[in-house]
C-alpha positions, 0 to 999 in steps of 0.5 A: 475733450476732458483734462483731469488732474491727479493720477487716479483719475487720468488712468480712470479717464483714460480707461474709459476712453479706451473702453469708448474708442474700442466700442465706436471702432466696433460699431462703425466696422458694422456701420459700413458692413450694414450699409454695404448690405443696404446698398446691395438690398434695400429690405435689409434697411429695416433691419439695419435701423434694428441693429443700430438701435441695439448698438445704441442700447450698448453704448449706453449701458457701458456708460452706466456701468462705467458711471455706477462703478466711479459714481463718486469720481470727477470722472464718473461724474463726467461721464453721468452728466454727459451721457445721461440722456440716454438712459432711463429714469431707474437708470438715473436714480441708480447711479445717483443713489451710489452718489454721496452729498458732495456729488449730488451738490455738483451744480450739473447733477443738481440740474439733472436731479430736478429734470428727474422729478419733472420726467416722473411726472410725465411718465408712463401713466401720469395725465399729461402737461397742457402747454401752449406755443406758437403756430407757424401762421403767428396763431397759437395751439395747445396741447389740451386743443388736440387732446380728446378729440382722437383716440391718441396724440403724439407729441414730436419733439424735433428741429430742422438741424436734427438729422436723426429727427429728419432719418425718422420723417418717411416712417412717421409720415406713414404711421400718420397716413394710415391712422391720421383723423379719428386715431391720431393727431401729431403735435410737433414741437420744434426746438429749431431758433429761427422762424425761416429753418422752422417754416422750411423745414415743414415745407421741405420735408411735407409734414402735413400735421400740428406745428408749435415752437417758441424759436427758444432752442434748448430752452423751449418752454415744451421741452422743459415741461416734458425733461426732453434733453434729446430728440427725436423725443415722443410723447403719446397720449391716449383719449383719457389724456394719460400718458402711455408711451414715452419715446416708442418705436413707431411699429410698436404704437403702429400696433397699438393704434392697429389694435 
């Protein structure tokens, strides 16, 4: 929880906490109206995710609208920094060209200025990054050692503690068994920061493709690389070794990959 001093800026946190606490009543309300519906008939778990993600979508666009409008308050700034993950390189560069000098000098938007220039060069259409990190079996892998050898290679971003990562397993595993060998190969790259949660969840959860990870959490040198400062992130990469999707939904490169 965020204290700021100054009456301006107290009614101006305080509205956009209201706006958020309205927006989460809202959406937990559908939350427990949808998994009531789930519970009752399992082939609406489809189209309960679908919504989720619209709601997702909703939360993040209040924040850019709340962040653009008080681009150069100590509350709009907080509100960037903290919730900028969700949004979009145009997004980020939006809000940050309403910023004056004194704001983009902020040591936090500093950090996310140069994630910015590093997420430009992975984006859609650029070739991609090379790194390299350690296997599970003490070995290690390269991206560039998967590369070229299939039609596409999809760079996961996960970790064990990641509960959205581990929800999104069952479609991923079925996306790899259908197009798995000439079409697909998958390079997981874990953030976990202990061997033993690493190892065991590949085991647990029977994830049969590439693993790599330095055990550097947050810091992986891979994510960096790629500016993941959230997971489930995706990466996919064509033969050619460009980048055609950034964080796609699986039946959308289930299509591309049908095609």
């Amino acid at each position: 929880q965020m204290t700021v001093s100054g009456t301006k800026q107290n009614e101006l946190l305080s509205a956009y906490n209201t706006l958020k606490d309205a927006f989460y009543v809202k959406a937990n309300d559908e939350f427990q109206k949808l998994s009531a519906e789930v519970a009752a008939d399992s082939s609406k778990a489809e189209s309960m995710n679908k919504r989720m993600e619209e709601i997702q979508k909703e939360d993040v666009a209040a924040d850019i609208d709340f962040a653009l409008k008080n681009a150069n308050s100590i509350v709009g700034t907080f509100v960037f920094t903290t919730t900028f993950h969700g949004m979009s390189i145009d997004e980020k560069e939006s809000i940050v060209s309403k910023m004056n000098d004194k704001t983009k000098a902020v040591k936090r938007v500093q950090e996310i200025l140069t994630a910015i220039e590093t997420e430009k060069k992975t984006a859609v259409g650029q070739m991609y990054t090379d790194f390299s990190l350690a296997t599970p079996d003490g070995g290690t892998l390269a991206l560039s050692d998967l590369v070229g050898k299939t039609d596409y290679v999809l760079v996961d971003f996960w970790a064990s503690w990641c509960g959205p990562c581990i929800r999104s397993f069952p479609e991923l595993k079925a996306f790899y068994q259908k197009h798995k060998g000439s079409k697909l190969a998958i390079y997981g790259v874990s953030l976990d920061d202990t061997d033993a949660n690493w190892r065991s969840a590949i085991n647990t959860y029977k994830l049969e493709w590439s693993h790599v990870s330095d055990l550097q959490g947050w810091k992986s040198a891979g994510a960096a690389l790629y500016a993941v400062n959230s997971i489930p992130a995706t990466v996919l990469i064509a033969k050619d070794g460009r980048i055609v999707g950034r964080n796609l939904p699986v039946d959308q490169m289930d299509k591309m990959l049908s095609e």
